[in-house]
Backbone bond lengths (Angstrom), bond angles and torsions (degrees), N, CA, C in turn:
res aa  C-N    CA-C-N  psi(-1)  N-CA   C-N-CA  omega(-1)  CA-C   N-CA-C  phi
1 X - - - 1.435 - - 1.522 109.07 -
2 X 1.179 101.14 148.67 1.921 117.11 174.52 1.155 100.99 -125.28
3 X 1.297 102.78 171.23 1.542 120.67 -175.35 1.419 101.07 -88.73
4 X 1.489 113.92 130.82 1.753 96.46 -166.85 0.932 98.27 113.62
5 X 1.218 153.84 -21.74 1.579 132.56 -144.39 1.150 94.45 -129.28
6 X 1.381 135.49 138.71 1.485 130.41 141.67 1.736 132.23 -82.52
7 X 1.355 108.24 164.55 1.005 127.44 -149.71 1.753 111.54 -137.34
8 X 1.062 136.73 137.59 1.413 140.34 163.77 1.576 104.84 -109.23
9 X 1.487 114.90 135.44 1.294 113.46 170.79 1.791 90.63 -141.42
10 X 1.462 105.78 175.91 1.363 118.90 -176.20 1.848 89.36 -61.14
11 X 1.537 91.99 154.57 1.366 116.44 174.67 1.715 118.32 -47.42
12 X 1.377 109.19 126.02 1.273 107.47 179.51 1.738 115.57 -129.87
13 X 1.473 112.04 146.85 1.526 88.93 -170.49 1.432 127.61 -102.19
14 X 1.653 93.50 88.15 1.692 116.98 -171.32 1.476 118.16 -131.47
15 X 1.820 113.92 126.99 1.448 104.38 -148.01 1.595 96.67 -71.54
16 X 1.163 127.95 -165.11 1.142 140.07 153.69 1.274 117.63 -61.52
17 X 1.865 117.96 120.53 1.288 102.42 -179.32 1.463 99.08 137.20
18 X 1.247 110.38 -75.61 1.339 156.21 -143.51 2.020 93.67 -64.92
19 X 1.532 110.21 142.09 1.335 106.34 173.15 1.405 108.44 -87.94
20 X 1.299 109.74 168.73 1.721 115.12 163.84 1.395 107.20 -145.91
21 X 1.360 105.28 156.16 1.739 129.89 170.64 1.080 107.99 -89.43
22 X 1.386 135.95 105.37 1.438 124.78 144.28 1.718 134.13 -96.29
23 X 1.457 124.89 98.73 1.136 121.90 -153.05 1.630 105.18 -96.11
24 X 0.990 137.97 -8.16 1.318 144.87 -159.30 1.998 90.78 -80.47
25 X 1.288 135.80 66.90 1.094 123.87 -162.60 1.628 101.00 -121.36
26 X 1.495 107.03 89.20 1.468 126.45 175.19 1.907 112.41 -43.06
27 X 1.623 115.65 -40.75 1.141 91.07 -166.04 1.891 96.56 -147.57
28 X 1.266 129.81 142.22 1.650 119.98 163.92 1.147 122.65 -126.83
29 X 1.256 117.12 119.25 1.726 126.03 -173.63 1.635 111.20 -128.49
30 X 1.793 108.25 129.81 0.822 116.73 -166.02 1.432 101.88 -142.56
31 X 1.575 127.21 83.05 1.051 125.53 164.63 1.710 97.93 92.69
32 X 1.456 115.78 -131.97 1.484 106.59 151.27 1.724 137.99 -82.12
33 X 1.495 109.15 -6.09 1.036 112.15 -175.74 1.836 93.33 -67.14
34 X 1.142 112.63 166.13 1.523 110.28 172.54 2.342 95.64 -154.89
35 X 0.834 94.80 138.03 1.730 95.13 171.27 1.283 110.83 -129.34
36 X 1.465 139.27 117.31 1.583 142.60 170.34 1.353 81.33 -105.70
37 X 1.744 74.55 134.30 1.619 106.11 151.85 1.488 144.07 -87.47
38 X 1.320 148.94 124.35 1.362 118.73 -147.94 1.808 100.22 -130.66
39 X 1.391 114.79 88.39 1.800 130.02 -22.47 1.369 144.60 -82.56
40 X 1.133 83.56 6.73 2.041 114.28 166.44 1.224 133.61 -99.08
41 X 1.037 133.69 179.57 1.599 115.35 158.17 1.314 96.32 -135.61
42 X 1.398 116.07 112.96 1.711 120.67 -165.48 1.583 113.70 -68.02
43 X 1.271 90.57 130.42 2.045 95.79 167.64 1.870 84.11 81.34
44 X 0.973 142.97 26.76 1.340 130.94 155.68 1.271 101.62 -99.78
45 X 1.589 127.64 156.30 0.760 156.19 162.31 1.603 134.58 -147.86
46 X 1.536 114.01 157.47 1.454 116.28 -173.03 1.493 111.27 -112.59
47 X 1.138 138.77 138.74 1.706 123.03 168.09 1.018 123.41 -137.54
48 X 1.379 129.61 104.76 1.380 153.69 -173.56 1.189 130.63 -78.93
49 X 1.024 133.22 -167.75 2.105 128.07 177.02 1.655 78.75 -172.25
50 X 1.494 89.89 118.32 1.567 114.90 150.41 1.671 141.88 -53.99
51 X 1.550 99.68 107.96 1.677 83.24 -170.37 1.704 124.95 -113.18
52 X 1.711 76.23 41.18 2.070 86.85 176.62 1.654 93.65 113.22
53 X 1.572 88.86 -176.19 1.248 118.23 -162.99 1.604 109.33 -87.74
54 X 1.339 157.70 -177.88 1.081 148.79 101.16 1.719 119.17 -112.91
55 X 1.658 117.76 -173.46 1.410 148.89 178.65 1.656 97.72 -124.02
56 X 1.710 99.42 121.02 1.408 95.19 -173.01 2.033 87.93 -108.69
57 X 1.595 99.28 166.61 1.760 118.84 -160.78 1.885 85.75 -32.24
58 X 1.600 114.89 175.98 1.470 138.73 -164.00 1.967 81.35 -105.40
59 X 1.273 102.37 127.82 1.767 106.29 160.42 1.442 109.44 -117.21
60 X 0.875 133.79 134.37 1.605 155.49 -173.86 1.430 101.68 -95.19
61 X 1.483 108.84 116.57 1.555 105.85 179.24 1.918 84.88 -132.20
62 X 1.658 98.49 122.67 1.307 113.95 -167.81 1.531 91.31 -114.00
63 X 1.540 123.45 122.49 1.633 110.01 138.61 1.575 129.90 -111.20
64 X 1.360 101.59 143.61 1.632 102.64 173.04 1.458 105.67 -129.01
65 X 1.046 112.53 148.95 1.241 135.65 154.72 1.855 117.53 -112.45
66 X 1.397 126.24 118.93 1.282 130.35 162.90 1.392 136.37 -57.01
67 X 1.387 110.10 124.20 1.779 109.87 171.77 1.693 87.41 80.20
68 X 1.068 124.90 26.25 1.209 103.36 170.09 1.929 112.28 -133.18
69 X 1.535 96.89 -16.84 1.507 108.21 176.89 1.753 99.74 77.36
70 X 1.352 108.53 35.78 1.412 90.13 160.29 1.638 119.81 -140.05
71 X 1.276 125.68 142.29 1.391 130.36 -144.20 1.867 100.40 -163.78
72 X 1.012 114.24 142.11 1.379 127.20 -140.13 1.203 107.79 -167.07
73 X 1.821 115.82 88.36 1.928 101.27 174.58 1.505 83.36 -127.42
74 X 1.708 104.03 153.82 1.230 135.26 161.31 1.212 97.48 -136.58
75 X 1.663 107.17 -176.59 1.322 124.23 -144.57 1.702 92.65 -146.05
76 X 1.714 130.41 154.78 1.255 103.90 166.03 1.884 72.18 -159.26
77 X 1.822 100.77 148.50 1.231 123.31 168.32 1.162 111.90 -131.68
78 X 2.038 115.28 100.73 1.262 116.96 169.51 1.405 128.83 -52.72
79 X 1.289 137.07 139.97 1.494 150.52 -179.13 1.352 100.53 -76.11
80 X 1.766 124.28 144.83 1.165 110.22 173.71 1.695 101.24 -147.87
81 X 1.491 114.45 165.07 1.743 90.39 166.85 1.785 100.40 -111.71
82 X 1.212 103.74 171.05 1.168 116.58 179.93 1.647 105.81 -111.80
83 X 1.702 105.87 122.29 1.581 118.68 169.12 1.220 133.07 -100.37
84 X 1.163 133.21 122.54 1.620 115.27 165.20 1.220 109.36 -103.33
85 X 1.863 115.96 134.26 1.507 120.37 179.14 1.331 108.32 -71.36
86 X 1.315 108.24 113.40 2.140 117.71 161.49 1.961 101.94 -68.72
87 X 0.734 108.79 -72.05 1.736 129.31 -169.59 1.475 118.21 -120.92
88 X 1.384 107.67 151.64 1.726 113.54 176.51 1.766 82.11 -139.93
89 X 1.702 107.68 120.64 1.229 116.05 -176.57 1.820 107.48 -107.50
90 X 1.091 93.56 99.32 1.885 99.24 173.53 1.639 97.66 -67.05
91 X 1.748 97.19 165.02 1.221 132.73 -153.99 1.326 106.29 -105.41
92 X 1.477 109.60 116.62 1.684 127.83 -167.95 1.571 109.61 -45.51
93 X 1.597 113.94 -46.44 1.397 109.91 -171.49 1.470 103.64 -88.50
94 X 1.024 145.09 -10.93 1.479 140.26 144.35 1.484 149.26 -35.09
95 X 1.776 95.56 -26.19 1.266 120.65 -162.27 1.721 95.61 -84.68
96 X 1.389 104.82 -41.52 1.688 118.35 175.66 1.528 107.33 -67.57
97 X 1.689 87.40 -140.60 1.624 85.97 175.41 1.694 103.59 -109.29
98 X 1.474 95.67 168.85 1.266 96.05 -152.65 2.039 94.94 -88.40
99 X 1.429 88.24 151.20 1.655 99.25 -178.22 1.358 119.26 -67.72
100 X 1.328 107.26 159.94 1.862 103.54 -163.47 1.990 99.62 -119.49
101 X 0.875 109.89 136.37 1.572 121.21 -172.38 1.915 79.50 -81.98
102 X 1.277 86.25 139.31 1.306 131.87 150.44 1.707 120.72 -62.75
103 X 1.582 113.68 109.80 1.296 103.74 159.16 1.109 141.71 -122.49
104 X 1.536 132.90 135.15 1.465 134.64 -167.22 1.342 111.70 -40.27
105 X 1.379 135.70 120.09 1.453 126.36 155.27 1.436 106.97 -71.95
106 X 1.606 96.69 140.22 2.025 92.27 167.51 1.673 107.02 -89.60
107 X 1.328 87.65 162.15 1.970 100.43 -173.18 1.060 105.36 -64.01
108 X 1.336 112.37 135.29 1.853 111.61 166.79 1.654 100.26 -65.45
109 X 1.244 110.26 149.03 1.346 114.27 165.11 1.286 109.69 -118.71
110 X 1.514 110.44 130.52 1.717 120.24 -166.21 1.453 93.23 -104.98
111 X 1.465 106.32 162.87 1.568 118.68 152.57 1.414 134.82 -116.91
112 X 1.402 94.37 131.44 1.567 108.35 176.09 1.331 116.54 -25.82
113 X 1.598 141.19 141.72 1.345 118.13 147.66 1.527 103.18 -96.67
114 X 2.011 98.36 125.78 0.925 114.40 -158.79 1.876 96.32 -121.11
């Protein structure tokens, strides 16, 4: 995604107009910089402005069963909203160097003098 670009995602309940946060941001690439998230990329974020509702294509869900005379189609049109990206906000401690996980030491185990 770019800034500029729109986007359809499943229906969300935001009027037209209206900004949104999307933080769930799996991956950020910028030229050569590139950032994976593992499975996020923390403190990133996306922010959009809503531009209405849509009706996504008609799917035909047919059943039959044979020798039996029975047959069964409906129809279903998922709801979706429509986004346009304003900003993609990278992650403050990223910009530096990147943070180092912490690891558990195990306990020494001593012996009694027995």
């Amino acid at each position: 995604m770019t800034p500029g670009q729109t986007i359809d995602v499943e229906r969300l309940e935001v009027a037209e107009g209206d900004t949104v946060e999307l933080d769930g941001v799996l991956l950020i690439a910028d030229g050569d910089k590139v950032t994976v998230g593992t499975p996020t990329v923390d403190g990133a974020k996306v922010i959009a402005t809503s531009q209405g509702e849509g009706k996504g294509k008609k799917i035909i869900v047919f059943k039959y069963k044979p020798k039996v005379r029975y047959r069964k189609k409906t129809g279903h049109r998922q709801l979706y909203t429509r986004l346009a990206i304003d900003k993609i906000v990278e992650p403050k401690a990223s910009q530096g160097e990147p943070t180092k996980k912490v690891r558990r030491r195990k306990k020494e185990v001593t012996e009694s003098g027995a």
